[in-house]
OpenMM code with the backbone's topology and positions (N, CA, C; nanometers):
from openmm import Vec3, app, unit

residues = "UNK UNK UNK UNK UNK UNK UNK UNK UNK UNK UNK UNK UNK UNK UNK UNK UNK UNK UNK UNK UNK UNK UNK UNK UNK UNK UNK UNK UNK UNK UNK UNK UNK UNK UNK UNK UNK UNK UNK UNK UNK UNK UNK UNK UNK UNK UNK UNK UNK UNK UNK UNK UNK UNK UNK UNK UNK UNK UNK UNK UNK UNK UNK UNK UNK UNK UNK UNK UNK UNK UNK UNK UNK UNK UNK UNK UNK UNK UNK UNK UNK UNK UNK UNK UNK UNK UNK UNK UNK UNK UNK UNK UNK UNK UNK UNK UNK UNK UNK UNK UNK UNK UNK UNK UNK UNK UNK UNK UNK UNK UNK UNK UNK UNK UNK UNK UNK UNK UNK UNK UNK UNK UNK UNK UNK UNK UNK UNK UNK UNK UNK UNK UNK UNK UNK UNK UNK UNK UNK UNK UNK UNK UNK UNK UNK UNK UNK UNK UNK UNK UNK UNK UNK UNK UNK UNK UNK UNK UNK UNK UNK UNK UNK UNK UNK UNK UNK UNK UNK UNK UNK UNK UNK UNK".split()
positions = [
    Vec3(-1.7753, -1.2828, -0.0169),
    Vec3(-1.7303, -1.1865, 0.0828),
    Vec3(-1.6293, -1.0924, 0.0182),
    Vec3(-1.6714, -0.9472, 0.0708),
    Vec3(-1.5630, -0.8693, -0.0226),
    Vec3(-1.4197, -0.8896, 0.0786),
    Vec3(-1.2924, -0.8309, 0.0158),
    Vec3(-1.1798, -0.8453, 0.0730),
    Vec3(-1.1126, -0.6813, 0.0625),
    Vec3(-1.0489, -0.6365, 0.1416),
    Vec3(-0.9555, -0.5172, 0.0919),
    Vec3(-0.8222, -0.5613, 0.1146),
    Vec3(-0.7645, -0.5574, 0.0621),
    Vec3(-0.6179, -0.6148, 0.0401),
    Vec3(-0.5412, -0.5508, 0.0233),
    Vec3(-0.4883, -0.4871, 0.1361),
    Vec3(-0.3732, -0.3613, 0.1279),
    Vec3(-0.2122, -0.4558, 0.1215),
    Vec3(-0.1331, -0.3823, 0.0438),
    Vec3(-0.0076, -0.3944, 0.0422),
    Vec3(0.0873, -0.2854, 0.1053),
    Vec3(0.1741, -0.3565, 0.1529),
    Vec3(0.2108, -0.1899, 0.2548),
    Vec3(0.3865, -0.2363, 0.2254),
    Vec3(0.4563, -0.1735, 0.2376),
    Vec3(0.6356, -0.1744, 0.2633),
    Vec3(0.6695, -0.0545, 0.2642),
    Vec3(0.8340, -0.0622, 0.2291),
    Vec3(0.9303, 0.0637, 0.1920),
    Vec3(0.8773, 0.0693, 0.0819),
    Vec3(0.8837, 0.1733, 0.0259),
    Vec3(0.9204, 0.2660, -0.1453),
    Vec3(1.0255, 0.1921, -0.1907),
    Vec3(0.9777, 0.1058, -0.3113),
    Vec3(1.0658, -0.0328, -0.3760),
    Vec3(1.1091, -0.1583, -0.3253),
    Vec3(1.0072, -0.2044, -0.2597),
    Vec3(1.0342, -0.3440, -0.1934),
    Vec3(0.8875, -0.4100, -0.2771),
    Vec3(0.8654, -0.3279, -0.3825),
    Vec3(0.7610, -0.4281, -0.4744),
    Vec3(0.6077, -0.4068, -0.4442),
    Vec3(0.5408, -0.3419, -0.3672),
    Vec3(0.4246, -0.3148, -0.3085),
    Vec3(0.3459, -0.2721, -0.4299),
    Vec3(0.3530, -0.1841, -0.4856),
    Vec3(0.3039, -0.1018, -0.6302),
    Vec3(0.2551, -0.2205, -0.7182),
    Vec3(0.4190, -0.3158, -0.7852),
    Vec3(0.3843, -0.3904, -0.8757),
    Vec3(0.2563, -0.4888, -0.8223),
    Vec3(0.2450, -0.5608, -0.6783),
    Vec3(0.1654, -0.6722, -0.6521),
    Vec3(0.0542, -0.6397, -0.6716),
    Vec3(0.0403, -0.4676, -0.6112),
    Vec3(-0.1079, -0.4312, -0.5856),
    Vec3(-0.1534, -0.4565, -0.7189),
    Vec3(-0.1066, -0.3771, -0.7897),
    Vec3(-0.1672, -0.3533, -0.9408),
    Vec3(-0.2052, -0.4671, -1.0110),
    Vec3(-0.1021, -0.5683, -1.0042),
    Vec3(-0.0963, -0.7379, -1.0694),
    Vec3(-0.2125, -0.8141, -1.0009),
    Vec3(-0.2473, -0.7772, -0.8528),
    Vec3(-0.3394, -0.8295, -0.7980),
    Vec3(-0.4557, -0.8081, -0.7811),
    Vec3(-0.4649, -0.6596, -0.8339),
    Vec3(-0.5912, -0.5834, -0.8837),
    Vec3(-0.6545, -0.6255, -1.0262),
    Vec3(-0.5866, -0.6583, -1.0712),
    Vec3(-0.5787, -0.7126, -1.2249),
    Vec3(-0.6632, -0.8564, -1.1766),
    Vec3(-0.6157, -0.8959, -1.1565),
    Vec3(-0.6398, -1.0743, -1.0842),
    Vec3(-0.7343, -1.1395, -1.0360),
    Vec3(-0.7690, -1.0210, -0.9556),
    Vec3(-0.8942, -0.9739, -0.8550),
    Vec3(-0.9930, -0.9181, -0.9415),
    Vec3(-1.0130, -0.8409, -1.0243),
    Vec3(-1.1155, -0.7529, -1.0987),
    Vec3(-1.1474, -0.6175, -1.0157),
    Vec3(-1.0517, -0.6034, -0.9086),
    Vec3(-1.1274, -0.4670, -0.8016),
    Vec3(-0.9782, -0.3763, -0.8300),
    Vec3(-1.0248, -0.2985, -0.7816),
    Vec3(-1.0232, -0.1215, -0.7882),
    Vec3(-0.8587, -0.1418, -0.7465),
    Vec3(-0.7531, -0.0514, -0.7785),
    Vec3(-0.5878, -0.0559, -0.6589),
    Vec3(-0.6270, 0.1016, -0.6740),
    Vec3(-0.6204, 0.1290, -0.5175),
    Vec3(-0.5983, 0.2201, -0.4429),
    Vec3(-0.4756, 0.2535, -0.3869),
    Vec3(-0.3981, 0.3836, -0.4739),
    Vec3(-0.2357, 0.4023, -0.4679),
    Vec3(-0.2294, 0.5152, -0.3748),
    Vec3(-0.2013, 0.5550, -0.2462),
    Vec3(-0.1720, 0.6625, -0.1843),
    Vec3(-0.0948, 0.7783, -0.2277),
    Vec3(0.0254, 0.7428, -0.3607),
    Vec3(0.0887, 0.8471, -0.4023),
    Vec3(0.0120, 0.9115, -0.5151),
    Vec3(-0.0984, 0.8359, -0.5835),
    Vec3(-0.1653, 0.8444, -0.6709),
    Vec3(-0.2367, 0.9334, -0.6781),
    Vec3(-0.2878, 0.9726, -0.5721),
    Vec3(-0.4372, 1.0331, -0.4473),
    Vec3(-0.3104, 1.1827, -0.4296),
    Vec3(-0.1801, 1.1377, -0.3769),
    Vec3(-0.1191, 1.2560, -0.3732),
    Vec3(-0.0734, 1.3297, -0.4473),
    Vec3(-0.0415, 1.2670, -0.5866),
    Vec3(-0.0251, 1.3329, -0.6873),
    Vec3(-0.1000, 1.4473, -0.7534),
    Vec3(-0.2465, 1.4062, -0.7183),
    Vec3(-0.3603, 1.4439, -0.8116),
    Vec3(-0.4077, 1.5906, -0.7670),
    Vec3(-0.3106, 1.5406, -0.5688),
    Vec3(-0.4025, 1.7313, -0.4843),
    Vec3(-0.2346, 1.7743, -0.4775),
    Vec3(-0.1601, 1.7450, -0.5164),
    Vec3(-0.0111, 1.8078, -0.4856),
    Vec3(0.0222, 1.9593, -0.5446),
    Vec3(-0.0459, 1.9826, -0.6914),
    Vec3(-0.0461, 2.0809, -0.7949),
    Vec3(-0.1464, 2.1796, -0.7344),
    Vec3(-0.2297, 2.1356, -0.6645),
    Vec3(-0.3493, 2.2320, -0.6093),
    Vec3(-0.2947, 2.3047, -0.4634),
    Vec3(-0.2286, 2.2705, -0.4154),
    Vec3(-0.1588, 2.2959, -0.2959),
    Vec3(-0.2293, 2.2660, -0.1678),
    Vec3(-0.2781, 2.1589, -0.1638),
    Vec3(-0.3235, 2.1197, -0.0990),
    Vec3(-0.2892, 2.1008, 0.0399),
    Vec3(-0.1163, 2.0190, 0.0311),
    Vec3(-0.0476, 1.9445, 0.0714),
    Vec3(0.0625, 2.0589, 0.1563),
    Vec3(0.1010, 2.1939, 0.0899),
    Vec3(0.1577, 2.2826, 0.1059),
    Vec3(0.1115, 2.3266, 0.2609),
    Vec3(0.1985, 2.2797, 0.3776),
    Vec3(0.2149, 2.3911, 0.4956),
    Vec3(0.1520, 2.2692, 0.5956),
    Vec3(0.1028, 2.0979, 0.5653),
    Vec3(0.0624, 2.0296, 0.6249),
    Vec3(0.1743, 2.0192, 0.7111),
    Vec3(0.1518, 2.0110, 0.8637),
    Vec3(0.2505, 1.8899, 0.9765),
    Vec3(0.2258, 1.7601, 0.9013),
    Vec3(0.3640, 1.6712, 0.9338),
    Vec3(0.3172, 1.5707, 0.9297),
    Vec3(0.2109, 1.4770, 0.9349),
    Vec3(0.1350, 1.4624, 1.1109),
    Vec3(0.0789, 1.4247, 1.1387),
    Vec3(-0.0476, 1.4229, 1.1109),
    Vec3(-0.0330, 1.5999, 1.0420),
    Vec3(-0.2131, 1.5665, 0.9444),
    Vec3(-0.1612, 1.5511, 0.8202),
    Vec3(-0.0579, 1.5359, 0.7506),
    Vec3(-0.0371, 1.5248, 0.6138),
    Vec3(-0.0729, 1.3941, 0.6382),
    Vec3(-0.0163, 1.2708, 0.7278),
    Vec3(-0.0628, 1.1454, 0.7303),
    Vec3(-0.2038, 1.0482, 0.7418),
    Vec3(-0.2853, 1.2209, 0.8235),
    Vec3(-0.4030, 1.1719, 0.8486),
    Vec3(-0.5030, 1.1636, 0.7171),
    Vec3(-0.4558, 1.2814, 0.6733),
    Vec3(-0.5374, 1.3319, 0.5413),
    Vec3(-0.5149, 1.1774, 0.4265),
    Vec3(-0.3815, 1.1706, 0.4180),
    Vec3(-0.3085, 1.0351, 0.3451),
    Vec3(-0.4450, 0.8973, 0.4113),
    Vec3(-0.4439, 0.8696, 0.4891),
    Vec3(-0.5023, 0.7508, 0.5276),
    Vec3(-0.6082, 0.7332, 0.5363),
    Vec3(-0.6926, 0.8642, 0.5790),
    Vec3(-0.8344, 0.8898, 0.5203),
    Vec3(-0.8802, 0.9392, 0.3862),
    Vec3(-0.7713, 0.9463, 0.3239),
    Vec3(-0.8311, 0.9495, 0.1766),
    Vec3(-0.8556, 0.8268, 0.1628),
    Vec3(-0.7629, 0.7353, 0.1555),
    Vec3(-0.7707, 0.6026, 0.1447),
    Vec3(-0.9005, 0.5285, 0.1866),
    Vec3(-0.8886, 0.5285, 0.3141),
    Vec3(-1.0468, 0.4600, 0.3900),
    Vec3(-1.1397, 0.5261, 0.3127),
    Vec3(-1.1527, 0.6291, 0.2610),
    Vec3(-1.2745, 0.6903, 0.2790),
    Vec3(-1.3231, 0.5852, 0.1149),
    Vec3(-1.2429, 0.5586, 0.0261),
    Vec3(-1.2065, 0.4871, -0.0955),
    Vec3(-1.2491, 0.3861, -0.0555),
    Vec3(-1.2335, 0.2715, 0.0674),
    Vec3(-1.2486, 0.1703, 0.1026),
    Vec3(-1.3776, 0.1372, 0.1385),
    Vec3(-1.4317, 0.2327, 0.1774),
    Vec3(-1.5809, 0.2145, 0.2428),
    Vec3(-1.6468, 0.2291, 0.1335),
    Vec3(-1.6182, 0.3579, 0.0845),
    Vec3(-1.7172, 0.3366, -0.0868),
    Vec3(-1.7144, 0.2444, -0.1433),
    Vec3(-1.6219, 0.1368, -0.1465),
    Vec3(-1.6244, 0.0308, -0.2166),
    Vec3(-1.6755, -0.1173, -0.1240),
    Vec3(-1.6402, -0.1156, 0.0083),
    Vec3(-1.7363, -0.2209, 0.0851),
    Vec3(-1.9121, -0.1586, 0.0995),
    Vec3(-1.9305, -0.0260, 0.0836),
    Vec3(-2.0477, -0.0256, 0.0547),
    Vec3(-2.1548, -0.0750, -0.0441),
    Vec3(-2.0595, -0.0592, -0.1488),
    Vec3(-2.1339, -0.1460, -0.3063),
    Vec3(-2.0782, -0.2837, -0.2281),
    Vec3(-2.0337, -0.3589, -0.1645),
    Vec3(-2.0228, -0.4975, -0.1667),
    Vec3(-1.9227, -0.5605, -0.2277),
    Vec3(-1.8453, -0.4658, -0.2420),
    Vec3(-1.7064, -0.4737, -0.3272),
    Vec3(-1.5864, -0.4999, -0.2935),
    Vec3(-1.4590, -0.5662, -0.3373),
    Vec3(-1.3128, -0.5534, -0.2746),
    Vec3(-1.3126, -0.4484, -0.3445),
    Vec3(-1.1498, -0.4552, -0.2455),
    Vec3(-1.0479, -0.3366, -0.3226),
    Vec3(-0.9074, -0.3470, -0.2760),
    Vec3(-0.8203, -0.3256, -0.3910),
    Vec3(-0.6752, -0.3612, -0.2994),
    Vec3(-0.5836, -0.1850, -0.2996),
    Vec3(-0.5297, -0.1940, -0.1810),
    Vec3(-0.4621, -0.0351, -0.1630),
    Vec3(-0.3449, -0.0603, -0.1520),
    Vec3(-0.2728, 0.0512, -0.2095),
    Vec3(-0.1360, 0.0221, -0.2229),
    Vec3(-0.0711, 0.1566, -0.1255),
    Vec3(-0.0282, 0.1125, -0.0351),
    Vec3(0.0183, 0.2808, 0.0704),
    Vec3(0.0822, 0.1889, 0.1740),
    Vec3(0.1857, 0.2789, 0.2754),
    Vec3(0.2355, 0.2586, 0.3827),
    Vec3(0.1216, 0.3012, 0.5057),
    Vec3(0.1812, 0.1818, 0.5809),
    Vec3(0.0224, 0.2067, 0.7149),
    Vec3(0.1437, 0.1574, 0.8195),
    Vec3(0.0566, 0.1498, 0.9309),
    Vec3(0.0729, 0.1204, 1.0365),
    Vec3(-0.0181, 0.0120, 1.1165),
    Vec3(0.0062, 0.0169, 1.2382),
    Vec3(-0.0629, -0.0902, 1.3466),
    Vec3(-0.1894, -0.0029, 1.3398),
    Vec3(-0.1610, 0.1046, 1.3826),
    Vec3(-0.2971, 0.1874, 1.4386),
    Vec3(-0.4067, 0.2259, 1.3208),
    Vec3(-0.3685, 0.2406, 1.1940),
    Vec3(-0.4516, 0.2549, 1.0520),
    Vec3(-0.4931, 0.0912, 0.9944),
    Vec3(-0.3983, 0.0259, 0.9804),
    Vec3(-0.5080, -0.1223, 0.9916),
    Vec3(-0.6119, -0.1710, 1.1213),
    Vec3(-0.5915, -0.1062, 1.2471),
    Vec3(-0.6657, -0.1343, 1.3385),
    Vec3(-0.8520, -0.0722, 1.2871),
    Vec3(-0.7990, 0.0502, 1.2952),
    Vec3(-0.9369, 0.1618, 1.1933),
    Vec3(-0.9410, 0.0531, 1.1106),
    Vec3(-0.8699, 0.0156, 1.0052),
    Vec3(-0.9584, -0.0484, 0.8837),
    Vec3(-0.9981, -0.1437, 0.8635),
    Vec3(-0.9406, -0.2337, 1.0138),
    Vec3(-0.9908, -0.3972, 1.0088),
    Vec3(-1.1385, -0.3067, 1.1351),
    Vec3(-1.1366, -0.2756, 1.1626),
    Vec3(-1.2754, -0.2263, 1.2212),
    Vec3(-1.4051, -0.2184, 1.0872),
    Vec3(-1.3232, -0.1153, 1.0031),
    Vec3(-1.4173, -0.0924, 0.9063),
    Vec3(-1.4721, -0.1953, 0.7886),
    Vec3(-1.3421, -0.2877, 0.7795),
    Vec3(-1.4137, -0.4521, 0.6940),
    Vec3(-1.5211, -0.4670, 0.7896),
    Vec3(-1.4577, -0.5375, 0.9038),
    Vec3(-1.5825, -0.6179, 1.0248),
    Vec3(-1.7185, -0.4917, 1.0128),
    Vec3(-1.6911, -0.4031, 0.9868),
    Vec3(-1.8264, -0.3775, 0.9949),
    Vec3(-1.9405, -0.3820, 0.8716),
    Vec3(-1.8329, -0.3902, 0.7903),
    Vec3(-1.9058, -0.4202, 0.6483),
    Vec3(-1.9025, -0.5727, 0.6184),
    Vec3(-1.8742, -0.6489, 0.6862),
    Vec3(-1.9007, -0.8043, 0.7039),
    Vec3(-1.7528, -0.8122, 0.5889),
    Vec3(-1.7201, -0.8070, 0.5546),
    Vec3(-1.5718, -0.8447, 0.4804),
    Vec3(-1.4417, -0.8385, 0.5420),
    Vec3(-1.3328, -0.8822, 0.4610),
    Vec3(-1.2031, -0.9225, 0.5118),
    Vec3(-1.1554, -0.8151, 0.5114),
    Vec3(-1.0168, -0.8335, 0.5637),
    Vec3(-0.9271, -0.7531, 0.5485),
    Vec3(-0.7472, -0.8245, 0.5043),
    Vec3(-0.6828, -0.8545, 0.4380),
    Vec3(-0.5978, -0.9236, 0.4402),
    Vec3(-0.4686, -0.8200, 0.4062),
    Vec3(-0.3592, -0.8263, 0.4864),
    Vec3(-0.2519, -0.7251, 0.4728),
    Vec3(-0.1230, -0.8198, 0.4276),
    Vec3(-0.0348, -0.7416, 0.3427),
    Vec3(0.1087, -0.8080, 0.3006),
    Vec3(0.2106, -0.6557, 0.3118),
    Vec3(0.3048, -0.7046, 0.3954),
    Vec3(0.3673, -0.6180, 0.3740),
    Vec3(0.5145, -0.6789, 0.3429),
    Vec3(0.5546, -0.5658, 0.2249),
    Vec3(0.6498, -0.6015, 0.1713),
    Vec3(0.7641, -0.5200, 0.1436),
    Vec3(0.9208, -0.6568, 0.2072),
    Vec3(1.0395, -0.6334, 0.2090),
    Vec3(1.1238, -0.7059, 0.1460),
    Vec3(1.2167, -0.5870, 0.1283),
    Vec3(1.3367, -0.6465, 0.0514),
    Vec3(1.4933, -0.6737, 0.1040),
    Vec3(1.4785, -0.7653, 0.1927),
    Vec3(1.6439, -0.7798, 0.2572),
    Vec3(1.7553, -0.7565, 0.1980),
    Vec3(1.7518, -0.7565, 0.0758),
    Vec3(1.9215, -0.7583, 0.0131),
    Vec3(1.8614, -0.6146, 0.0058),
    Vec3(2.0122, -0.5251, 0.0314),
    Vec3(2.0081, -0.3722, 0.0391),
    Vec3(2.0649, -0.3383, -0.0534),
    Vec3(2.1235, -0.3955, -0.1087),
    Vec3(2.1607, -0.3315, -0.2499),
    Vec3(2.0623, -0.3489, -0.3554),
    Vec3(1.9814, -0.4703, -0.3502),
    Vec3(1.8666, -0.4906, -0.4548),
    Vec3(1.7844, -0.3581, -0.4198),
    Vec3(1.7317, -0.3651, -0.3014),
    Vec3(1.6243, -0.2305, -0.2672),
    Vec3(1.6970, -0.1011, -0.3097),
    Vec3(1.7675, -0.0699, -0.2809),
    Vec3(1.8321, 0.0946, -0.2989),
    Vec3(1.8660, 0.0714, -0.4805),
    Vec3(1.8956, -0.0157, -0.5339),
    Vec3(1.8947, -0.0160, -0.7082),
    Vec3(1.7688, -0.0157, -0.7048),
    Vec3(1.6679, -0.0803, -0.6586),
    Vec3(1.5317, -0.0146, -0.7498),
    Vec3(1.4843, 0.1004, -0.7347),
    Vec3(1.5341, 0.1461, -0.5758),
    Vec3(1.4930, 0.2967, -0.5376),
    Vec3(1.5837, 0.4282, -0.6391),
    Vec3(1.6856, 0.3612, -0.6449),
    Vec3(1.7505, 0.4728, -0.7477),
    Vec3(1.7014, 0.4937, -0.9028),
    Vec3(1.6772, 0.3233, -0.9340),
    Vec3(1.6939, 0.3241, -1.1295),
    Vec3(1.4991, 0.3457, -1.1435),
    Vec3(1.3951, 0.3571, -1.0540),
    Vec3(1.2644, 0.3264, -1.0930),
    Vec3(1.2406, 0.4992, -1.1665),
    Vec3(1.1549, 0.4607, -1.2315),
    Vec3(1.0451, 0.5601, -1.3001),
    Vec3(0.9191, 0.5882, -1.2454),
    Vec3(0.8515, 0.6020, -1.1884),
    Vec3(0.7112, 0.5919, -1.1993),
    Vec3(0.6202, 0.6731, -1.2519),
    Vec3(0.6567, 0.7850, -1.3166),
    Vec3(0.5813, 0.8570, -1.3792),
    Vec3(0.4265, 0.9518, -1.2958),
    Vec3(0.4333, 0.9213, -1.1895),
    Vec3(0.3229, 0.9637, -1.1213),
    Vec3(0.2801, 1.1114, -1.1125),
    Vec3(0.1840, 1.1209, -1.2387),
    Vec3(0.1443, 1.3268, -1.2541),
    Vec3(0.1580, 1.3555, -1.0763),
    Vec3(0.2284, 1.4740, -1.1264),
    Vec3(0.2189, 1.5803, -0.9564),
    Vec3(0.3509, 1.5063, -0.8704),
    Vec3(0.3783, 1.3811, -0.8910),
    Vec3(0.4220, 1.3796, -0.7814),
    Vec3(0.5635, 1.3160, -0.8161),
    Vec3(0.6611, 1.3478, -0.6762),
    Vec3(0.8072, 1.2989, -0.6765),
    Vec3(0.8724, 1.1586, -0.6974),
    Vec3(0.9933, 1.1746, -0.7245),
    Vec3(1.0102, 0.9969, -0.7519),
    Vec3(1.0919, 1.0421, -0.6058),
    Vec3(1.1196, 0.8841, -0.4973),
    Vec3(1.1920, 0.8958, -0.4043),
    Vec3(1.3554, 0.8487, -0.4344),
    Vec3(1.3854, 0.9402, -0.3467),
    Vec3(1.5491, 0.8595, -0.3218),
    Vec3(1.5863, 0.7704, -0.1859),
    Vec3(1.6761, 0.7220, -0.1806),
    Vec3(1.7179, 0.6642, -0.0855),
    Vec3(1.6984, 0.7224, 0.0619),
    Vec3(1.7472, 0.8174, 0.0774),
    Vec3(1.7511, 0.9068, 0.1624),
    Vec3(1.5837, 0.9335, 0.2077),
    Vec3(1.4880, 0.9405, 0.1494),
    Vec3(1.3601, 0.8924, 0.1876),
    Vec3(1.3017, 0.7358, 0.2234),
    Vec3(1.3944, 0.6401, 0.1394),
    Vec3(1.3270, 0.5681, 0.2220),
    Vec3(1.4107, 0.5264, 0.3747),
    Vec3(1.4991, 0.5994, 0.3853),
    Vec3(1.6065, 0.5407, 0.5304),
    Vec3(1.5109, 0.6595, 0.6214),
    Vec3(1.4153, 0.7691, 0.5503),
    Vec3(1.3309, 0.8168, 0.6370),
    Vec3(1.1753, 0.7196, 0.6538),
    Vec3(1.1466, 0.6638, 0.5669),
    Vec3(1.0417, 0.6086, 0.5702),
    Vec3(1.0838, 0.4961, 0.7005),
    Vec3(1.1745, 0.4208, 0.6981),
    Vec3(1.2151, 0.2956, 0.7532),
    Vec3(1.1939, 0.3405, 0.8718),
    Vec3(1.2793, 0.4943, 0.9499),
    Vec3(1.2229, 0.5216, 1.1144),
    Vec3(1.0812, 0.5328, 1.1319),
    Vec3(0.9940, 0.6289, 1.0359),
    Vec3(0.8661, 0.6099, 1.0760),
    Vec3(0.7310, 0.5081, 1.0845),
    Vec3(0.7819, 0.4286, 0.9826),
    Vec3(0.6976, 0.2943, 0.9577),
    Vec3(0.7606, 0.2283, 1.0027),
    Vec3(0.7433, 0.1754, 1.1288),
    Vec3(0.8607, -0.0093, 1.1397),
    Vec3(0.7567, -0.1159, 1.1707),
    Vec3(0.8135, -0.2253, 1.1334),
    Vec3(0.7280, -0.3501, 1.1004),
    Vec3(0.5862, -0.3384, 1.1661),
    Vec3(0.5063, -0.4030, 1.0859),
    Vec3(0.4044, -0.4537, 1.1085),
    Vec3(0.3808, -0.5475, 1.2315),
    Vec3(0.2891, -0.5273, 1.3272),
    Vec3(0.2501, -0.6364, 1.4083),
    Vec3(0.1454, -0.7104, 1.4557),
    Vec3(0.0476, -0.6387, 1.3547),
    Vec3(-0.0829, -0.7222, 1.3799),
    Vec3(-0.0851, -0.8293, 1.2574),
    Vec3(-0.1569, -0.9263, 1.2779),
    Vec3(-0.1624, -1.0025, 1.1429),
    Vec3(-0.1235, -0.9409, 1.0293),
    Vec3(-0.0459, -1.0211, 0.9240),
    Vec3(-0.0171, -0.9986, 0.8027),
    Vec3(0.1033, -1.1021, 0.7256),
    Vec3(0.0619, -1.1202, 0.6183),
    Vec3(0.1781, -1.2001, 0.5448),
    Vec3(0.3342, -1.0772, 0.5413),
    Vec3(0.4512, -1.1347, 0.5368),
    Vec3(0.5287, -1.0663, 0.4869),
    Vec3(0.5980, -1.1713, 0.3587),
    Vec3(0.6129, -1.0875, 0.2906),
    Vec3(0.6995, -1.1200, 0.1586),
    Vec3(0.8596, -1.0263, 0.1431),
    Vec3(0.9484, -1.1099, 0.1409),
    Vec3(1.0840, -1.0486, 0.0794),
    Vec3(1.0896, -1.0616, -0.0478),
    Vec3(1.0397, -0.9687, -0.0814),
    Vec3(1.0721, -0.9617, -0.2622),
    Vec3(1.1791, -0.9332, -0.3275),
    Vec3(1.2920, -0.9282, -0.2109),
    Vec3(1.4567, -1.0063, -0.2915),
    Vec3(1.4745, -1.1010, -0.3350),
    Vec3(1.4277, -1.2045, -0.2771),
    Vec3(1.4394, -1.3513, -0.3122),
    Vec3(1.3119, -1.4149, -0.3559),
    Vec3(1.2104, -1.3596, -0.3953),
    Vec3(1.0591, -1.4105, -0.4589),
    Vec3(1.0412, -1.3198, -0.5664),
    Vec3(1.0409, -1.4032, -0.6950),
    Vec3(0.9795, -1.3822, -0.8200),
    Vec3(0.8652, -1.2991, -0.7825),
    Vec3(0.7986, -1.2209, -0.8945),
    Vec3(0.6789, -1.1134, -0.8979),
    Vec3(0.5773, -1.2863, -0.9178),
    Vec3(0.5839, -1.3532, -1.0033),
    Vec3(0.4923, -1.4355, -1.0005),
    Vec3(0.4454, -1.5258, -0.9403),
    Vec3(0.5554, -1.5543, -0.8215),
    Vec3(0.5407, -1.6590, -0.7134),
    Vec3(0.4820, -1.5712, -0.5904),
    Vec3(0.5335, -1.4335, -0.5329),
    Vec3(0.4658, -1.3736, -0.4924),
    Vec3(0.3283, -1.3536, -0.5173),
    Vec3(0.2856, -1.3133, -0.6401),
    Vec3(0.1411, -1.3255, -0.6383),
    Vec3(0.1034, -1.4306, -0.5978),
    Vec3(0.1283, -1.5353, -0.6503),
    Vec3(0.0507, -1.6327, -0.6464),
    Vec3(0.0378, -1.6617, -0.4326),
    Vec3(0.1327, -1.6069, -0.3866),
    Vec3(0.0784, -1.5870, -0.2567),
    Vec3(0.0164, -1.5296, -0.1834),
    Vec3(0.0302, -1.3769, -0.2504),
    Vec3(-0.0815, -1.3105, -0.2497),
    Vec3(-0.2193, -1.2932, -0.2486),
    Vec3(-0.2075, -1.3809, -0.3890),
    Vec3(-0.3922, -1.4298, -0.4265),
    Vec3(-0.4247, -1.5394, -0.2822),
    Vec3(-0.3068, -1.6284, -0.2587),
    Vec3(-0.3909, -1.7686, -0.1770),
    Vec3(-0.3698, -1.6713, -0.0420),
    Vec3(-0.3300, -1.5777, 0.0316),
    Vec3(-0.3243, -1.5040, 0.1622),
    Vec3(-0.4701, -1.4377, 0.1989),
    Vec3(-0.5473, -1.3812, 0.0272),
    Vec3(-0.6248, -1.2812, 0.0208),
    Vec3(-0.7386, -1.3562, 0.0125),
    Vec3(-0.7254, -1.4952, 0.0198),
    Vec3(-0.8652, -1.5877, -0.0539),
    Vec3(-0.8925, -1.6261, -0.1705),
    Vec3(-0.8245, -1.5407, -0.2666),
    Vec3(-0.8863, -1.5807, -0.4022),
    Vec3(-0.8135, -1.6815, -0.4752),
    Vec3(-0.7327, -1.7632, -0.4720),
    Vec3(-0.6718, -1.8243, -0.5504),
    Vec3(-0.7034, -1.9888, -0.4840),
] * unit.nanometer
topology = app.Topology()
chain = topology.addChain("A")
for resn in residues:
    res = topology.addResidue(resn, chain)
    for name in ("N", "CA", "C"):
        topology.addAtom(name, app.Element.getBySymbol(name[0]), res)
């Protein structure tokens, strides 16, 4: 059975590293939302969007990634901020492709750990911005917790490798 295995949090509560480590793990595809934004940011794509379709455009790039890949019969793990109402769409769209859907979203309680990784990270991502703090205390009003099924992980106090390893057993594969 294929799986899509989205990771969702704040910007530096570890979401990036799992996906990728768990994509690795997995043998399937990580699907990065800033990645996708990076690539149309230089084209101006993005230039003069509202929110609300900058988000839409954001989440259907994604799905649209997801289905191509439950179409071949495939997982895939995505790495982006969602909501109740965008996992609702995408646990629709597993069930209809007979596969899972398994979500982790991930936080970091100690606030000084989170805001040091939000300040000292790199990510190098062509096209696109590194965040500051001040984005994610914007991210935090518009995304708030998760409430449909999903693991949560505090990746203040969990190793990258013990996390996975919960990861993998949340998602099936381990």
């Amino acid at each position: 059975m294929s799986t899509v295995l989205v990771l969702t949090g704040l910007p530096g509560t570890g979401k990036s590293t799992l996906a990728d480590r768990a994509a690795m793990a997995l043998g399937a595809p990580s699907f990065a939302g800033d990645w996708l934004l990076g690539a149309l940011a230089p084209h101006g794509v993005l230039r003069g969007l509202d929110r609300p379709a900058y988000l839409r455009m954001y989440h259907d790039l994604l799905g649209t990634l997801i289905t191509r890949q439950l179409m071949l019969g495939q997982s895939a793990v995505v790495d982006c901020l969602v909501d109740d109402a965008v996992l609702t769409r995408w646990r629709a769209l597993t069930d209809e492709h007979g596969a899972r859907l398994a979500v982790v979203e991930c936080r970091c309680a100690d606030v000084e750990v989170h805001r040091r990784r939000v300040e000292e990270r790199v990510r190098d991502i062509p096209g696109w911005h590194e965040v500051d703090w001040a984005h994610v205390e914007r991210m935090r009003a518009e995304f708030p917790p998760l409430t449909v099924e999903h693991l949560t992980l505090d990746t203040a106090t969990t190793d990258v490798e013990a996390a996975l390893d919960r990861v993998l057993a949340y998602a099936g594969a381990a």
